[in-house]
SEDO-147062 format. One record per residue (C-alpha): x, y, z; residue number from 0; residue in three letters. Coordinates in nm, 3 decimals, decimal comma. Example, Ala and Ser with C-alpha at 12.3 -4.5 7.8 and 13.67 -1.06 7.14 Angstrom:
// SEDO-147062
+---------+---------+---------+-----+--------+
|      xx |      yy |      zz | num | residu |
+---------+---------+---------+-----+--------+
|   1,230 |  -0,450 |   0,780 |   0 |    ALA |
|   1,367 |  -0,106 |   0,714 |   1 |    SER |
+---------+---------+---------+-----+--------+
//
This chain:
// SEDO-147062
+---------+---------+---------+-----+--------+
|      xx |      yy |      zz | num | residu |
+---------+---------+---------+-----+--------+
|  10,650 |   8,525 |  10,938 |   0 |    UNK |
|  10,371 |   8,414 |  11,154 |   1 |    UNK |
|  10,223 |   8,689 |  11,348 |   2 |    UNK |
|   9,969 |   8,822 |  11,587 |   3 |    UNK |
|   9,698 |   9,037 |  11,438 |   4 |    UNK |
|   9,859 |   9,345 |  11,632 |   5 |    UNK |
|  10,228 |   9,286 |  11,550 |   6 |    UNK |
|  10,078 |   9,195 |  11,165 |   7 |    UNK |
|   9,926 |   9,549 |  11,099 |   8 |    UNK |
|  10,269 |   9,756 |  11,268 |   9 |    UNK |
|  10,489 |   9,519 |  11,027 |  10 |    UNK |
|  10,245 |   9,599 |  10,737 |  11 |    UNK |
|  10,252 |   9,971 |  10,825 |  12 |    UNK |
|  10,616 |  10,046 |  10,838 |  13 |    UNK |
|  10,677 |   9,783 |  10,578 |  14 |    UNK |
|  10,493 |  10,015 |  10,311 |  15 |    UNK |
|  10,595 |  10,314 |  10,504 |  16 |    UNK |
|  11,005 |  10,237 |  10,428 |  17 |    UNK |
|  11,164 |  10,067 |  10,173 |  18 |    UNK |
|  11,462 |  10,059 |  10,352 |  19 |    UNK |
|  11,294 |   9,953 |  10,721 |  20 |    UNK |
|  11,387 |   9,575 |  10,825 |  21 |    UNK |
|  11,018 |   9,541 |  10,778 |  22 |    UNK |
|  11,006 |   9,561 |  10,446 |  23 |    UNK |
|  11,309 |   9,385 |  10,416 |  24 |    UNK |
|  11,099 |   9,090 |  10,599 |  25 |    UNK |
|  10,829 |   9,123 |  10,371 |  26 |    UNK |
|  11,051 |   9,148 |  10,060 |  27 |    UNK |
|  11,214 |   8,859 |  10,198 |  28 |    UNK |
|  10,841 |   8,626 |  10,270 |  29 |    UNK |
|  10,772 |   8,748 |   9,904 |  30 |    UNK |
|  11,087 |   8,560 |   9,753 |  31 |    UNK |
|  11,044 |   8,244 |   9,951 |  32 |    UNK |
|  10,688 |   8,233 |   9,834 |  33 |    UNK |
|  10,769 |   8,263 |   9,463 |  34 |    UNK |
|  11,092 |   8,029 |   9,467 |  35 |    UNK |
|  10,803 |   7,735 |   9,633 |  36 |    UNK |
|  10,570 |   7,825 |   9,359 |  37 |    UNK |
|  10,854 |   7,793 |   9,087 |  38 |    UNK |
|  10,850 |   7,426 |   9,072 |  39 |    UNK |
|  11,061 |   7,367 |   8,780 |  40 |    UNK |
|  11,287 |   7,625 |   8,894 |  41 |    UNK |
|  11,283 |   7,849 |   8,590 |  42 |    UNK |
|  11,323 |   8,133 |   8,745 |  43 |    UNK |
|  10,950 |   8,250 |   8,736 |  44 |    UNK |
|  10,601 |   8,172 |   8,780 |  45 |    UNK |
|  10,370 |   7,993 |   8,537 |  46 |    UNK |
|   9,990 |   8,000 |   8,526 |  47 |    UNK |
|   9,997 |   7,657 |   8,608 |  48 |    UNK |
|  10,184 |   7,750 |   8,913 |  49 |    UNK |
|  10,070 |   8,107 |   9,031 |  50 |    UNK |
|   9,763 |   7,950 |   9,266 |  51 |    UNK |
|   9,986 |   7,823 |   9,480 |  52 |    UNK |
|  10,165 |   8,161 |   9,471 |  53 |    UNK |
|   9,867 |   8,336 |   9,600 |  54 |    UNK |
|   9,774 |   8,108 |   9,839 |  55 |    UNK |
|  10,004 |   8,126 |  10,046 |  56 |    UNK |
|  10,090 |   8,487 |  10,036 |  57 |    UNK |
|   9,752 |   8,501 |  10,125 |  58 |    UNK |
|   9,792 |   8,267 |  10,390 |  59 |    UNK |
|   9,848 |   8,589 |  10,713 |  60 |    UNK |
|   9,606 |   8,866 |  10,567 |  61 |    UNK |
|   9,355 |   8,575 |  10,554 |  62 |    UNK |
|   9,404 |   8,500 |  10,947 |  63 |    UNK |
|   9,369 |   8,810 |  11,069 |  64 |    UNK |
|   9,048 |   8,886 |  10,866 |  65 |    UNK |
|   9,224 |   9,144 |  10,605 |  66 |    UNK |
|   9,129 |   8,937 |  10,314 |  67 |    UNK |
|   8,859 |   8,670 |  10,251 |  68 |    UNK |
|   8,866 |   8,294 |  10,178 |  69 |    UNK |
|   8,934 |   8,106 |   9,854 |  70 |    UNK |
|   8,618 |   7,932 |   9,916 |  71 |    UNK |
|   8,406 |   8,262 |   9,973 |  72 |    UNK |
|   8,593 |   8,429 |   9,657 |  73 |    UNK |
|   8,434 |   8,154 |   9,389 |  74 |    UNK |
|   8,200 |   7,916 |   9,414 |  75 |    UNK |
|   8,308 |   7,688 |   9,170 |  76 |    UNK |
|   8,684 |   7,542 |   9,084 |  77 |    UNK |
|   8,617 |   7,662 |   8,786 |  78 |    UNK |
|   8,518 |   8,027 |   8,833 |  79 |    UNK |
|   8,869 |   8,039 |   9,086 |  80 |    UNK |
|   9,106 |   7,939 |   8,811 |  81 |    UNK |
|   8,922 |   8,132 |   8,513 |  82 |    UNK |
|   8,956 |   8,485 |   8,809 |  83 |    UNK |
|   9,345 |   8,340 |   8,865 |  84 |    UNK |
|   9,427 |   8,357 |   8,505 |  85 |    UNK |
|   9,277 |   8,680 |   8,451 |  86 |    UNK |
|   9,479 |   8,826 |   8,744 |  87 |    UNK |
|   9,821 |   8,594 |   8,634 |  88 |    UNK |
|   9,773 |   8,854 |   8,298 |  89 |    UNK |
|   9,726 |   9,135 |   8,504 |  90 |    UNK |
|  10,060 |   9,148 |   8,692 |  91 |    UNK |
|  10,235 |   8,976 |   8,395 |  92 |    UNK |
|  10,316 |   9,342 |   8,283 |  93 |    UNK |
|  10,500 |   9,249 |   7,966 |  94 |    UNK |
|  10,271 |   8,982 |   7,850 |  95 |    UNK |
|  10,542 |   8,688 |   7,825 |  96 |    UNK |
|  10,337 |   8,451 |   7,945 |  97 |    UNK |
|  10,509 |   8,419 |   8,317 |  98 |    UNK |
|  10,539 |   8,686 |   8,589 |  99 |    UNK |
|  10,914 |   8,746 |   8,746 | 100 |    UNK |
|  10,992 |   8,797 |   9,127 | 101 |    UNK |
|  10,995 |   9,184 |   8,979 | 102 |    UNK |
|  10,660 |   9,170 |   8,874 | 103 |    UNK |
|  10,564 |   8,986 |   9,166 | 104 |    UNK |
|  10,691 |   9,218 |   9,414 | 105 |    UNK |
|  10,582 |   9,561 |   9,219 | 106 |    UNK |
|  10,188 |   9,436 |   9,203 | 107 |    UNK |
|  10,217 |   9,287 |   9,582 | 108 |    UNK |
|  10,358 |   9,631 |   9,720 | 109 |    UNK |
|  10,094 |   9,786 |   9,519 | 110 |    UNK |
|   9,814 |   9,545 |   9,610 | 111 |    UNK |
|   9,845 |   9,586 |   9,999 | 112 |    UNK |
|   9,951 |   9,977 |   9,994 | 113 |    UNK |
|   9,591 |  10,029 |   9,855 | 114 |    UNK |
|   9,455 |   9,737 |  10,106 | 115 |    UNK |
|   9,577 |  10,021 |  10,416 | 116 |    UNK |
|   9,235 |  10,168 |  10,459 | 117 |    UNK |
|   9,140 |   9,853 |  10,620 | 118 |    UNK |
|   9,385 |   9,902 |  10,905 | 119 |    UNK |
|   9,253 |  10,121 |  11,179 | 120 |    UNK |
|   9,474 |  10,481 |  11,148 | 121 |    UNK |
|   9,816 |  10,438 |  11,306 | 122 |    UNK |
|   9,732 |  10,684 |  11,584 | 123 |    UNK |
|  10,031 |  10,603 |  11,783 | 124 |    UNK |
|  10,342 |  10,652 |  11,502 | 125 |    UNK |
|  10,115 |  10,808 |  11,197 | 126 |    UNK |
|   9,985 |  11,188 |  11,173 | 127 |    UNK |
|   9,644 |  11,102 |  11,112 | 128 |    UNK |
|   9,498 |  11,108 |  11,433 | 129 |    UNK |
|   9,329 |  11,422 |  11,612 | 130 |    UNK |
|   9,440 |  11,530 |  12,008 | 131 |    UNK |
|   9,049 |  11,321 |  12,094 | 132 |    UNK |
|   9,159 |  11,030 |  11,891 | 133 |    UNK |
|   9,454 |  10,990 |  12,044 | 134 |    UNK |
|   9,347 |  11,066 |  12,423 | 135 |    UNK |
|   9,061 |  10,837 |  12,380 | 136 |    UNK |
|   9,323 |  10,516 |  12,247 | 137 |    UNK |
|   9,542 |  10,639 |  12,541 | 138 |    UNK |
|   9,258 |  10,636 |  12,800 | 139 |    UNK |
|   9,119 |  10,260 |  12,671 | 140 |    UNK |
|   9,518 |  10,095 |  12,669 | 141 |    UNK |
|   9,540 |  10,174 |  13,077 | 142 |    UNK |
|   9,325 |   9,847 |  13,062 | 143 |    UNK |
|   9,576 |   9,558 |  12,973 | 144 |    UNK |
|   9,283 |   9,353 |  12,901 | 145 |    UNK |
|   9,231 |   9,547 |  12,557 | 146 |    UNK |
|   9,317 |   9,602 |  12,220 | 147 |    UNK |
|   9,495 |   9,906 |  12,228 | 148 |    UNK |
|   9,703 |   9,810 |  12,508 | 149 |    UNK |
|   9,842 |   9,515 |  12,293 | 150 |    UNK |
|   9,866 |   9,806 |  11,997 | 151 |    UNK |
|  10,074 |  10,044 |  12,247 | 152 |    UNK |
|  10,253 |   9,750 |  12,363 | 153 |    UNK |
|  10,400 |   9,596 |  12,025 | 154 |    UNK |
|  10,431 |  10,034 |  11,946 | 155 |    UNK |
|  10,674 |  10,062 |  12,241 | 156 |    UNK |
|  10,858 |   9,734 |  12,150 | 157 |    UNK |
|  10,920 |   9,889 |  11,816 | 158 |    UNK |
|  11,057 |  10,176 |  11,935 | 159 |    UNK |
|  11,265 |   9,987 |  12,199 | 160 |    UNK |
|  11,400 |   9,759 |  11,907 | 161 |    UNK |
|  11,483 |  10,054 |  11,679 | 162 |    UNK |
|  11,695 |  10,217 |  11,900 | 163 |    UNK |
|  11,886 |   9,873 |  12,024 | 164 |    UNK |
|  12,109 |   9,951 |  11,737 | 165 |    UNK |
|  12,400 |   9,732 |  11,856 | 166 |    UNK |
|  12,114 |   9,462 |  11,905 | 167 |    UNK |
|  12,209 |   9,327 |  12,315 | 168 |    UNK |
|  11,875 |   9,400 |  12,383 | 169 |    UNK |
|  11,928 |   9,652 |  12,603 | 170 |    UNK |
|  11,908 |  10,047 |  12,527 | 171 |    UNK |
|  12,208 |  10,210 |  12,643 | 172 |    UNK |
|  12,271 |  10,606 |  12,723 | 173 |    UNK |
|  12,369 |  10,662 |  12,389 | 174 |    UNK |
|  12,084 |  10,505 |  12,260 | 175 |    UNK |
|  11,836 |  10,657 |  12,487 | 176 |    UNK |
|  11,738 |  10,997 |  12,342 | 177 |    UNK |
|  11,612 |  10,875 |  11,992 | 178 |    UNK |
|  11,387 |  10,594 |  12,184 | 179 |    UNK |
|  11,248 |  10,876 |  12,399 | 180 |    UNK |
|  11,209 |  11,052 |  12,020 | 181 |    UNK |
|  10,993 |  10,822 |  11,866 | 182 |    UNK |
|  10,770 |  10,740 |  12,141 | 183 |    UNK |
|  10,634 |  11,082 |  12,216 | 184 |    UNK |
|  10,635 |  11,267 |  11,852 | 185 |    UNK |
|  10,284 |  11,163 |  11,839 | 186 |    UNK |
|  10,221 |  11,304 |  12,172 | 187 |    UNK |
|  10,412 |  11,638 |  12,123 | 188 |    UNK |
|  10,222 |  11,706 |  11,757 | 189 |    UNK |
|   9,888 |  11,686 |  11,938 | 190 |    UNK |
|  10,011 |  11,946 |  12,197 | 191 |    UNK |
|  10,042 |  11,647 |  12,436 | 192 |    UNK |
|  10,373 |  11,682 |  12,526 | 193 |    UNK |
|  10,621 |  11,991 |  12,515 | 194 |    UNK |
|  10,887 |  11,995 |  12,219 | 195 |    UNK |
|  11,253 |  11,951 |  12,408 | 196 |    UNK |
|  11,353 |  12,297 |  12,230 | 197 |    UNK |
|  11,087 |  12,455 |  12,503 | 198 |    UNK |
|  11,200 |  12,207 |  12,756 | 199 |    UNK |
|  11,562 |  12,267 |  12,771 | 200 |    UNK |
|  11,747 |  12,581 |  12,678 | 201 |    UNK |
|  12,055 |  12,475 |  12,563 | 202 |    UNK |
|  12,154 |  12,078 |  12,442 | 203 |    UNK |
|  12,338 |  12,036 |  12,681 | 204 |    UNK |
|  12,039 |  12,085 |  12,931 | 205 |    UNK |
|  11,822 |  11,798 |  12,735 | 206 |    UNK |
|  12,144 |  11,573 |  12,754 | 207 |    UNK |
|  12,150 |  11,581 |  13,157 | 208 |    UNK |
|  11,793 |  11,592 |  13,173 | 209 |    UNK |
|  11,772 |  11,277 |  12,969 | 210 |    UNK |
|  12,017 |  11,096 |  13,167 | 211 |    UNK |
|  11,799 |  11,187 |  13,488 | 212 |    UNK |
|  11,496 |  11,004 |  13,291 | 213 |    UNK |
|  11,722 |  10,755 |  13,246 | 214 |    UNK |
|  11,860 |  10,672 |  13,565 | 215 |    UNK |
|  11,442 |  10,672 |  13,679 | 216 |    UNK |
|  11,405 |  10,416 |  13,431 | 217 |    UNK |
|  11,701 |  10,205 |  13,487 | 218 |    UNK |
|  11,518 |  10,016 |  13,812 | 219 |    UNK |
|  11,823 |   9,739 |  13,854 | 220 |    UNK |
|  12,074 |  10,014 |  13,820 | 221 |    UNK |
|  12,267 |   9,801 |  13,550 | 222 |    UNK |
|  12,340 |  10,109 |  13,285 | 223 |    UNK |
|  12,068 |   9,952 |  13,060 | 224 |    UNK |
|  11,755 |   9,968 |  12,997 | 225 |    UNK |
|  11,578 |   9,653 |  12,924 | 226 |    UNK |
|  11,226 |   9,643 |  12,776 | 227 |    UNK |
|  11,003 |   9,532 |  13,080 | 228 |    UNK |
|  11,194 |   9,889 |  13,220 | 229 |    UNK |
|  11,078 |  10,070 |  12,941 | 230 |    UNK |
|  10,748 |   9,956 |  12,934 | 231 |    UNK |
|  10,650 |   9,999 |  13,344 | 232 |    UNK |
|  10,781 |  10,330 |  13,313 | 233 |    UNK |
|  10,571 |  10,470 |  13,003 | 234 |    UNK |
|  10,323 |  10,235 |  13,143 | 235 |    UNK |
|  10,344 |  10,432 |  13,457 | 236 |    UNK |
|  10,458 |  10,794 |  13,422 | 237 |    UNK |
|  10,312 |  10,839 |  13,027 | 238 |    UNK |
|  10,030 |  10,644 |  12,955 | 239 |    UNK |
|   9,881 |  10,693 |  13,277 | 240 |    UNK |
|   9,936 |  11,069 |  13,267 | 241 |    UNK |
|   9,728 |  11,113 |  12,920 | 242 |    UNK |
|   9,485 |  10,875 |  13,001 | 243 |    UNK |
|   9,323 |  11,066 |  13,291 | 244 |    UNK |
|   9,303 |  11,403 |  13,071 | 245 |    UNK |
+---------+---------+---------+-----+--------+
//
């Protein structure tokens, strides 16, 4: 699960966004392994005695990337760490057996890092919380390569490339086209950005052959496929570069 700080807060996003995304299936997944190497005796659950070790190194990514502090800066004694450990350990052991399940493990976790959102800057690119000069201004600073929010937009348009891959070649075929193009300009088109395709095309069948021209643009090699380097130059190109000069 080892990430970059960008690709970290997009998994974290649309892992507490969607229960049923392949994020949270990943995270739900890093959860498990953490709590079977904490179960050392391989009970089935998590004893005091063995719920540091737990935290530590679920800890271990939100720690790198500066979302949550050191042991060392958390207590200043040993002491003082396992007295704070134990009163937690009670905390998430909802029915007060004296050892927390993977169920109570993963219910306090999703919890614990929903409410830990408002340290991630807003999703401006996939969320609704950004205004029209929010947005123009992250559009206008990612035409530099060199910055942050050209690696956001960058791991942004992978996601979108890798959702619509649904036969997973990686390559985005015809058929797979239009709900790529979806997802990568709804931000765009709820800011007034960007037309709706309902004003852009009068009848489906219009958006269809209109898509396919888009398409074809995109498709530089002339294979049939899209590959994500394509993608990329072209929003790159014809998108990006289009907001960023309003």
């Amino acid at each position: 699960m080892e990430k970059t700080k960008e690709e970290f807060v997009q998994f974290i996003r649309h892992a507490m966004m969607d229960k049923n995304s392949n994020e949270f299936i990943e995270f739900y997944q890093f959860l498990i392994n953490c709590f079977i190497r904490a179960d050392s005796n391989m009970d089935g659950q998590v004893s005091v005695d063995e719920f540091d070790q737990l935290i530590e190194e679920a800890a271990h990514l939100p720690r790198k990337h500066g979302f949550a502090p050191k042991t060392s800066d958390l207590y200043p004694t040993d002491e003082a760490r396992q007295e704070a450990r134990a009163k937690l350990f009670r905390e998430i052991d909802s029915n007060q057996d004296g050892h927390i399940t993977f169920d109570e493990w993963l219910e306090f976790t999703f919890r614990h890092v929903t409410r830990k959102l408002h340290l991630v800057d807003k999703d401006l690119l996939a969320g609704d919380e950004a205004t029209k000069d929010e947005f123009v201004a992250f559009i206008q600073k990612a035409n530099d390569r060199t910055t942050p929010e050209y690696r956001e937009l960058f791991h942004f348009l992978l996601k979108c490339f890798v959702d619509a891959d649904k036969d997973h070649d990686g390559a985005v075929q015809p058929v797979e086209f239009d709900a790529m193009i979806e997802m990568a300009t709804a931000a765009p088109r709820r800011l007034g950005l960007a037309p709706n395709w309902s004003s852009l095309y009068e009848t489906n069948d219009d958006r269809v052959e209109k898509r396919k021209e888009i398409f074809n643009a995109m498709d530089a090699n002339g294979d049939g496929n899209i590959s994500f380097d394509e993608w990329l130059k072209y929003v790159t190109e014809h998108i990006v570069g289009k907001v960023g000069t309003q």
